[in-house]
SELUM-562852 format. One record per atom (N, C-alpha, C): residue number from 1; atom name; x, y, z. Coordinates in steps of 0.2 Angstrom, whole numbers, plus 2048, in hexadecimal, padded with zeros to 3 digits. Layout:
<atom><lovex>NUM</lovex><doza>CA</doza><px>X</px><py>Y</py><pz>Z</pz></atom>
...
This chain:
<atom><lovex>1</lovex><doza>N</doza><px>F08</px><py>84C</py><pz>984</pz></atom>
<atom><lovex>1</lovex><doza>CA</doza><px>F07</px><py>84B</py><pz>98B</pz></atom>
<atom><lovex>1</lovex><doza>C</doza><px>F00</px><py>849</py><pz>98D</pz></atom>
<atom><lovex>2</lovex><doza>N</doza><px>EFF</px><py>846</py><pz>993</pz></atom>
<atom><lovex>2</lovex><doza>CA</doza><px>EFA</px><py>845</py><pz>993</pz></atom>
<atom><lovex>2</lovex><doza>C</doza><px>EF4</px><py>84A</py><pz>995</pz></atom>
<atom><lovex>3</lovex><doza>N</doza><px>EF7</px><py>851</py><pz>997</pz></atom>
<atom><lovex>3</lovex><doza>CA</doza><px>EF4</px><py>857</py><pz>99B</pz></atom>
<atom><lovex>3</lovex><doza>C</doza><px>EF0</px><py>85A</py><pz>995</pz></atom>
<atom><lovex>4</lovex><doza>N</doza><px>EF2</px><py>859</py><pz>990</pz></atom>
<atom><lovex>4</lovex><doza>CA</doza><px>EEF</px><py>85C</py><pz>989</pz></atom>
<atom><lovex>4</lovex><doza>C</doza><px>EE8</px><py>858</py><pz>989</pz></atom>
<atom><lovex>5</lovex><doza>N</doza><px>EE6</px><py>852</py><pz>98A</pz></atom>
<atom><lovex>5</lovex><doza>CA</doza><px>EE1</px><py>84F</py><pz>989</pz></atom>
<atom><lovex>5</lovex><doza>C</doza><px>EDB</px><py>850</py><pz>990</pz></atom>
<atom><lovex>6</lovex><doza>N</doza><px>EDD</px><py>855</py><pz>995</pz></atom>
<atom><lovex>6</lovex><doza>CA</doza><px>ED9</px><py>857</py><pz>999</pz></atom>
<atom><lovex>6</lovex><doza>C</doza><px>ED5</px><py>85E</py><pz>997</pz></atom>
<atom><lovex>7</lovex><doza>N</doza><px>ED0</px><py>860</py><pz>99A</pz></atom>
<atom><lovex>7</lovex><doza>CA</doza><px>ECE</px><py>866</py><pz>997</pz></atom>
<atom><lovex>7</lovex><doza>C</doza><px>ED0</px><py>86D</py><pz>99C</pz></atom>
<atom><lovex>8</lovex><doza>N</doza><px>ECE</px><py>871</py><pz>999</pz></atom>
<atom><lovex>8</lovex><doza>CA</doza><px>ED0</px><py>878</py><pz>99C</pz></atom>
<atom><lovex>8</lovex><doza>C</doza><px>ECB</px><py>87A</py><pz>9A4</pz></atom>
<atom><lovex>9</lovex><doza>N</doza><px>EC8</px><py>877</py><pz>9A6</pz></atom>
<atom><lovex>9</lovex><doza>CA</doza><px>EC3</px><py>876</py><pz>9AC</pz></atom>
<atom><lovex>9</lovex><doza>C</doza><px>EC6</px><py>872</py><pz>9B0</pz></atom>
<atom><lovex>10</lovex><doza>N</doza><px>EC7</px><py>86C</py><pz>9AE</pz></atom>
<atom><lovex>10</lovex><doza>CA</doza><px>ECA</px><py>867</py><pz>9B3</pz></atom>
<atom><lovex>10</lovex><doza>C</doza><px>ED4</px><py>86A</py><pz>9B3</pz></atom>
<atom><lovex>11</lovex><doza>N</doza><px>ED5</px><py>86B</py><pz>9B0</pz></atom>
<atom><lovex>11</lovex><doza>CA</doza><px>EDD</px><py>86D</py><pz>9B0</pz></atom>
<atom><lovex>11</lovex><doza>C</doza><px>EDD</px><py>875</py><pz>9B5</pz></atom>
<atom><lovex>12</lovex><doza>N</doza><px>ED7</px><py>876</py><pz>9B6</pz></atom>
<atom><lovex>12</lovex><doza>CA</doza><px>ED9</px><py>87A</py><pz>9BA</pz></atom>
<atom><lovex>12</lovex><doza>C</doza><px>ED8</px><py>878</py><pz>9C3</pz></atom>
<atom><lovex>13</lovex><doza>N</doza><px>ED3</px><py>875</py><pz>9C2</pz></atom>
<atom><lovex>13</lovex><doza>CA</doza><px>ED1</px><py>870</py><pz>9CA</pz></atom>
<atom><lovex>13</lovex><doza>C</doza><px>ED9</px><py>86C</py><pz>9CA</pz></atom>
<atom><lovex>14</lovex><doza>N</doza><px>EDC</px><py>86B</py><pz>9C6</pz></atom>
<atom><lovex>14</lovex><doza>CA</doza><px>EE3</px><py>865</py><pz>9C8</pz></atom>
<atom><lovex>14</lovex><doza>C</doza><px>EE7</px><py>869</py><pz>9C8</pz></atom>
<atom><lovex>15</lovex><doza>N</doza><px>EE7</px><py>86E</py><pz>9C7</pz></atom>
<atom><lovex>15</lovex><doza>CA</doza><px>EEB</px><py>875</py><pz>9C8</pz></atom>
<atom><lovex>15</lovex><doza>C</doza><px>EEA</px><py>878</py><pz>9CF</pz></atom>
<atom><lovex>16</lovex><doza>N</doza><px>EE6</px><py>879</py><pz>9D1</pz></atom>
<atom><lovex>16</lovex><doza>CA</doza><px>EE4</px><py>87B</py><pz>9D8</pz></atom>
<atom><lovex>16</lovex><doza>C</doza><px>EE5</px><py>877</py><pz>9DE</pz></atom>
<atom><lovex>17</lovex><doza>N</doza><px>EE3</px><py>870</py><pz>9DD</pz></atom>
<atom><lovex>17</lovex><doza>CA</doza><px>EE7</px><py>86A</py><pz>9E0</pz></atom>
<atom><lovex>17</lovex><doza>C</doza><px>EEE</px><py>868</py><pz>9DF</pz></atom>
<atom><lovex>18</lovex><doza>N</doza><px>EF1</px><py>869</py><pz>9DC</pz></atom>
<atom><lovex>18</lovex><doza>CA</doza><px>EF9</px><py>868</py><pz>9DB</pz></atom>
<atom><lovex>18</lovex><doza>C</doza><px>EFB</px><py>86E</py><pz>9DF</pz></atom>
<atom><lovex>19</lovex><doza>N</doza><px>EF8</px><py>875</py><pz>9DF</pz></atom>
<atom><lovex>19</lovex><doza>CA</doza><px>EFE</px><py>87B</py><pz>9E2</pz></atom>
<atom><lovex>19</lovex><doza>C</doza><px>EFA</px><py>879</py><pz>9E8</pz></atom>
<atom><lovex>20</lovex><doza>N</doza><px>EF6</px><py>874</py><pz>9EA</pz></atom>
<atom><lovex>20</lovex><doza>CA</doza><px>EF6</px><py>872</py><pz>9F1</pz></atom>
<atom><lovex>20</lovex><doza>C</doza><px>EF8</px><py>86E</py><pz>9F4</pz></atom>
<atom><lovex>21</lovex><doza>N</doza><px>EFA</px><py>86A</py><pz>9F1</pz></atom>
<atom><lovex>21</lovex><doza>CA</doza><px>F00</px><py>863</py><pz>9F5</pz></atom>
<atom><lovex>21</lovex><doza>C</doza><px>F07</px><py>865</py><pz>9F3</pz></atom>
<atom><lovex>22</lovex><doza>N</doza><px>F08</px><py>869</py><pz>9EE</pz></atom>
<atom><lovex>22</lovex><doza>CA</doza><px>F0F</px><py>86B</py><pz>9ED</pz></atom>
<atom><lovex>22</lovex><doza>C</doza><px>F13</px><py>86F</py><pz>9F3</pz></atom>
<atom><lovex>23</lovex><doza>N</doza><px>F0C</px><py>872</py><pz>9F7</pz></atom>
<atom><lovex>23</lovex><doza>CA</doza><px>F0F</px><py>876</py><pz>9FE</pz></atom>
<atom><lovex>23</lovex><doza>C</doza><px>F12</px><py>871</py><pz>A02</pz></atom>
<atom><lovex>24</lovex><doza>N</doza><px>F11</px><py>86B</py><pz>A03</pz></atom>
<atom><lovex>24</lovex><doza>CA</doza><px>F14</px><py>866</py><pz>A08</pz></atom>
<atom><lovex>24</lovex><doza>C</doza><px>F1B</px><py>861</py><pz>A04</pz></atom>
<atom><lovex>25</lovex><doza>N</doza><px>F1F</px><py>863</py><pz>A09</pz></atom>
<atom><lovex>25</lovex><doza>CA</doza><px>F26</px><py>863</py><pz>A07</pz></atom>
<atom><lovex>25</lovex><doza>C</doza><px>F26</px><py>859</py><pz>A07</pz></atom>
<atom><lovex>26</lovex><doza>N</doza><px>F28</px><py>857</py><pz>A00</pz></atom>
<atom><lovex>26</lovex><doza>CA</doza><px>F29</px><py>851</py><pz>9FD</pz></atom>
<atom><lovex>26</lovex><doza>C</doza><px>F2C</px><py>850</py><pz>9F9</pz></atom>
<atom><lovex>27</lovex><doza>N</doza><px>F2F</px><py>847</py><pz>9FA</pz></atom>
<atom><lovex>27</lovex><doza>CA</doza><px>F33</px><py>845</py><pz>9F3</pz></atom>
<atom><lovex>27</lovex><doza>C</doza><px>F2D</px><py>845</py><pz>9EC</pz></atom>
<atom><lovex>28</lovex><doza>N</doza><px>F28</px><py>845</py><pz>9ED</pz></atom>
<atom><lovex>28</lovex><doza>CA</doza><px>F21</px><py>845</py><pz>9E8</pz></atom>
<atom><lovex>28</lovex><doza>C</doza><px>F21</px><py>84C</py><pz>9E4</pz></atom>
<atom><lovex>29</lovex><doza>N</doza><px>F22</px><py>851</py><pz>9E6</pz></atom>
<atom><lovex>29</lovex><doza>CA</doza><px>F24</px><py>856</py><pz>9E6</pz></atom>
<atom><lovex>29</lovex><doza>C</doza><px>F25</px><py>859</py><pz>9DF</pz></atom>
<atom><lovex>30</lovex><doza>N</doza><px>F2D</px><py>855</py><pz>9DD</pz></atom>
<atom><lovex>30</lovex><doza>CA</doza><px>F2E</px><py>856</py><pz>9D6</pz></atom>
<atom><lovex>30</lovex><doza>C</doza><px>F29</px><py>855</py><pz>9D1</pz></atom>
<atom><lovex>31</lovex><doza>N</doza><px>F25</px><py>84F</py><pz>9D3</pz></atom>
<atom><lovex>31</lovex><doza>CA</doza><px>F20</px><py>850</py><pz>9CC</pz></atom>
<atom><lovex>31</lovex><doza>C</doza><px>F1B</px><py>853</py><pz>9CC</pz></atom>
<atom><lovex>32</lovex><doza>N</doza><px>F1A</px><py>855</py><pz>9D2</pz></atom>
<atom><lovex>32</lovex><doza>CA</doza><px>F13</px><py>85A</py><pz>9D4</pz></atom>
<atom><lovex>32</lovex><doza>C</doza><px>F16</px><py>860</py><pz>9D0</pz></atom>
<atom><lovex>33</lovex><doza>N</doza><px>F1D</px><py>863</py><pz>9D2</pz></atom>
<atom><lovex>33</lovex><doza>CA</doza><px>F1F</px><py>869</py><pz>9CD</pz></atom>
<atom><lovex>33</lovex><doza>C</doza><px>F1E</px><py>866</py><pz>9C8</pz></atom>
<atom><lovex>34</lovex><doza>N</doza><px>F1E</px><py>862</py><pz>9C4</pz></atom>
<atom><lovex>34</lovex><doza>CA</doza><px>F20</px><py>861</py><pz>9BA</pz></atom>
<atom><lovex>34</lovex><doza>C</doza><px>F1B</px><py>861</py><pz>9BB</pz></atom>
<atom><lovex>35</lovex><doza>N</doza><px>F15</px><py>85F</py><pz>9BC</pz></atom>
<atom><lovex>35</lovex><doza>CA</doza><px>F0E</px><py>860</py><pz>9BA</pz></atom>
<atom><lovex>35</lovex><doza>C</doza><px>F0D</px><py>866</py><pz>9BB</pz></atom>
<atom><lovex>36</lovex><doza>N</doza><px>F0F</px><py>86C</py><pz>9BE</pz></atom>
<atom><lovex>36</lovex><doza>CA</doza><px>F0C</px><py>872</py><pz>9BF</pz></atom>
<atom><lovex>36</lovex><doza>C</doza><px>F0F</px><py>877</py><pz>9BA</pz></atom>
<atom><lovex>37</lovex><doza>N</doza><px>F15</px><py>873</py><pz>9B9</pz></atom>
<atom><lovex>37</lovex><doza>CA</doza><px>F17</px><py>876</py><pz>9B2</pz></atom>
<atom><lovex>37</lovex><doza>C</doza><px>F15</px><py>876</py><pz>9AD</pz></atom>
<atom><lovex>38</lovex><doza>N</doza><px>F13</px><py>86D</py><pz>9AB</pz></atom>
<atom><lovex>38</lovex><doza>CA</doza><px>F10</px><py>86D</py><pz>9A7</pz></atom>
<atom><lovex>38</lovex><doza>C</doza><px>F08</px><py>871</py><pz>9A4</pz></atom>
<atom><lovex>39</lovex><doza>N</doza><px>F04</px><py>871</py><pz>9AA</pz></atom>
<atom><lovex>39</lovex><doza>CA</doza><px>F00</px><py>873</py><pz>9A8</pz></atom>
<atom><lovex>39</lovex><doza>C</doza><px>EFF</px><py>87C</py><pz>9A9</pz></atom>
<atom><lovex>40</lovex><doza>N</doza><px>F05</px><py>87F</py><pz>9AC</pz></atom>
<atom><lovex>40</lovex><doza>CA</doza><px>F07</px><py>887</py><pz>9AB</pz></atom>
<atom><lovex>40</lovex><doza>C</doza><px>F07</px><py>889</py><pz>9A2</pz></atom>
<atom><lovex>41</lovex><doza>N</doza><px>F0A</px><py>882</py><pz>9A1</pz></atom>
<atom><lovex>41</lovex><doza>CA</doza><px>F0E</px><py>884</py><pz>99A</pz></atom>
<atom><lovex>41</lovex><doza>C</doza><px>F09</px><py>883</py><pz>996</pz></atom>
<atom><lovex>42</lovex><doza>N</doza><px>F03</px><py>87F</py><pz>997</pz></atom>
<atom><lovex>42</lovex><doza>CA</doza><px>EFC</px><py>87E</py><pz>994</pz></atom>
<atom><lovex>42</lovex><doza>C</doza><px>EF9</px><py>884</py><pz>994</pz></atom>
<atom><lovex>43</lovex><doza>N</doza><px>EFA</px><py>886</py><pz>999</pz></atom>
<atom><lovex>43</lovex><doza>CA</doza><px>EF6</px><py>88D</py><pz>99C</pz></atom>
<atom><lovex>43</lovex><doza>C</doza><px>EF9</px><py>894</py><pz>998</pz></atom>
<atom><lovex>44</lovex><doza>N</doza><px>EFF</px><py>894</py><pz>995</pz></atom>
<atom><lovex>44</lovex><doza>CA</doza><px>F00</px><py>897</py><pz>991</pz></atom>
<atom><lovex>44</lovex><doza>C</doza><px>F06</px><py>89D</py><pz>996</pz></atom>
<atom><lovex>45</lovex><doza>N</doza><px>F05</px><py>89A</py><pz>99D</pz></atom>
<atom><lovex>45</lovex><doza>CA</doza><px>F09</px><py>89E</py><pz>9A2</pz></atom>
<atom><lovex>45</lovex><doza>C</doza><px>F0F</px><py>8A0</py><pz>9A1</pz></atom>
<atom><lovex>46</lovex><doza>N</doza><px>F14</px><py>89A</py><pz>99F</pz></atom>
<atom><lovex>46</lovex><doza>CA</doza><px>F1B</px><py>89A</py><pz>99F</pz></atom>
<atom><lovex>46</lovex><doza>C</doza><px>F1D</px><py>89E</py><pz>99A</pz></atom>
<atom><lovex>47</lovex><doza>N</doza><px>F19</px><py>89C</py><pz>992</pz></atom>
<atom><lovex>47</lovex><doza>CA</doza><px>F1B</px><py>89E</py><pz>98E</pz></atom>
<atom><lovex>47</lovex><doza>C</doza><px>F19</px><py>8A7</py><pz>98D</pz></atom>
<atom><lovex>48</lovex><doza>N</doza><px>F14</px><py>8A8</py><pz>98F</pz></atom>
<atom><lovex>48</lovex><doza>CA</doza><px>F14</px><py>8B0</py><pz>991</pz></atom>
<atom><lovex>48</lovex><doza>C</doza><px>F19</px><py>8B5</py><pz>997</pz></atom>
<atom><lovex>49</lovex><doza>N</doza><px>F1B</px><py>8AF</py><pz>99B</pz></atom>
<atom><lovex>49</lovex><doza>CA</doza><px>F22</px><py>8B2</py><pz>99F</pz></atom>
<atom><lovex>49</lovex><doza>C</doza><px>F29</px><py>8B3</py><pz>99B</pz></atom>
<atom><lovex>50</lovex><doza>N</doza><px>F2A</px><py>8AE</py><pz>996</pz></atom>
<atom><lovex>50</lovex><doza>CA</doza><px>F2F</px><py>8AD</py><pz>992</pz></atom>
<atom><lovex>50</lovex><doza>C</doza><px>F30</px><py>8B3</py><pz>98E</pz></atom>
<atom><lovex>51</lovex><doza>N</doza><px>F29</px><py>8B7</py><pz>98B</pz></atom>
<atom><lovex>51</lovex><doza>CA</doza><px>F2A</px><py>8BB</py><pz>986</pz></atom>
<atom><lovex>51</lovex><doza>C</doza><px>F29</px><py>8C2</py><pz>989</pz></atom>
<atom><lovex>52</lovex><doza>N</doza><px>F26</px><py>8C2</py><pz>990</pz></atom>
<atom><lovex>52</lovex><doza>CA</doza><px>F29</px><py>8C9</py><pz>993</pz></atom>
<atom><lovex>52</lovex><doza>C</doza><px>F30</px><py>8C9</py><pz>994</pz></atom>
<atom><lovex>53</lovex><doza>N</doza><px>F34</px><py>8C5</py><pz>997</pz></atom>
<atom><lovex>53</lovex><doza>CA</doza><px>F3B</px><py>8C4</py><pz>999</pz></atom>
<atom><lovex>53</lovex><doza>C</doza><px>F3D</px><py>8C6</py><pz>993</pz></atom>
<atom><lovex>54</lovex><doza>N</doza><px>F3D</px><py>8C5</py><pz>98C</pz></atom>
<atom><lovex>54</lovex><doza>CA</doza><px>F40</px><py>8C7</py><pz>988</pz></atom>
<atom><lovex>54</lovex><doza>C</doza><px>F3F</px><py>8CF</py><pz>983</pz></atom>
<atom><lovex>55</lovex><doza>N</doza><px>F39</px><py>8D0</py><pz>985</pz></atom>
<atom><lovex>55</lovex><doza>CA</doza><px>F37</px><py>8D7</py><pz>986</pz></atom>
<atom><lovex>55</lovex><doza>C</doza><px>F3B</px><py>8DC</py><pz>988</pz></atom>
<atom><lovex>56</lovex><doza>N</doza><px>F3A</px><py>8D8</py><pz>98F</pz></atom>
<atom><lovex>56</lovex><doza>CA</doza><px>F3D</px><py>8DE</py><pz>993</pz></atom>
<atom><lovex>56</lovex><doza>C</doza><px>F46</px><py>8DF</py><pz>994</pz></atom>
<atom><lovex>57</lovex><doza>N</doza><px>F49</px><py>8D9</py><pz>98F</pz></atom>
<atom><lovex>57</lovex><doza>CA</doza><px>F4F</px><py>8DA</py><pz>98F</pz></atom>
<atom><lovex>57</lovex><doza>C</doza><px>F53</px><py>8DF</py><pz>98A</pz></atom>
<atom><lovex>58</lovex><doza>N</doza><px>F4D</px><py>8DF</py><pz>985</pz></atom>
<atom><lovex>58</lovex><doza>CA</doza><px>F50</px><py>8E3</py><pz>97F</pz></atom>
<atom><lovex>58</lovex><doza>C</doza><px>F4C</px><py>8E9</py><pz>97F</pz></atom>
């Protein structure tokens, strides 16, 4: 993807601009979430949620 080729300082300024227009209700909307995703899952956020949920089931 193309998110990998930005660095960890600007991924974050695009990151704090995305959970700001993501508050205004749009059909633009959906890809402002993938990107947020994307760049959670860069940030290593998602996959650290995935493995407490698995933690905490066993």
């Amino acid at each position: 993807m193309f998110l990998r080729l930005i660095e960890k300082d600007e991924c974050e300024k695009i990151y704090k601009i995305l959970n700001l227009v993501e508050k205004r209700e749009t059909e633009e909307n959906y890809f402002i979430k993938y990107l947020l995703i994307q760049i959670k899952n860069m940030r290593g956020e998602i996959n650290a949620n995935k493995k407490k949920r698995k933690k905490m089931v066993f």
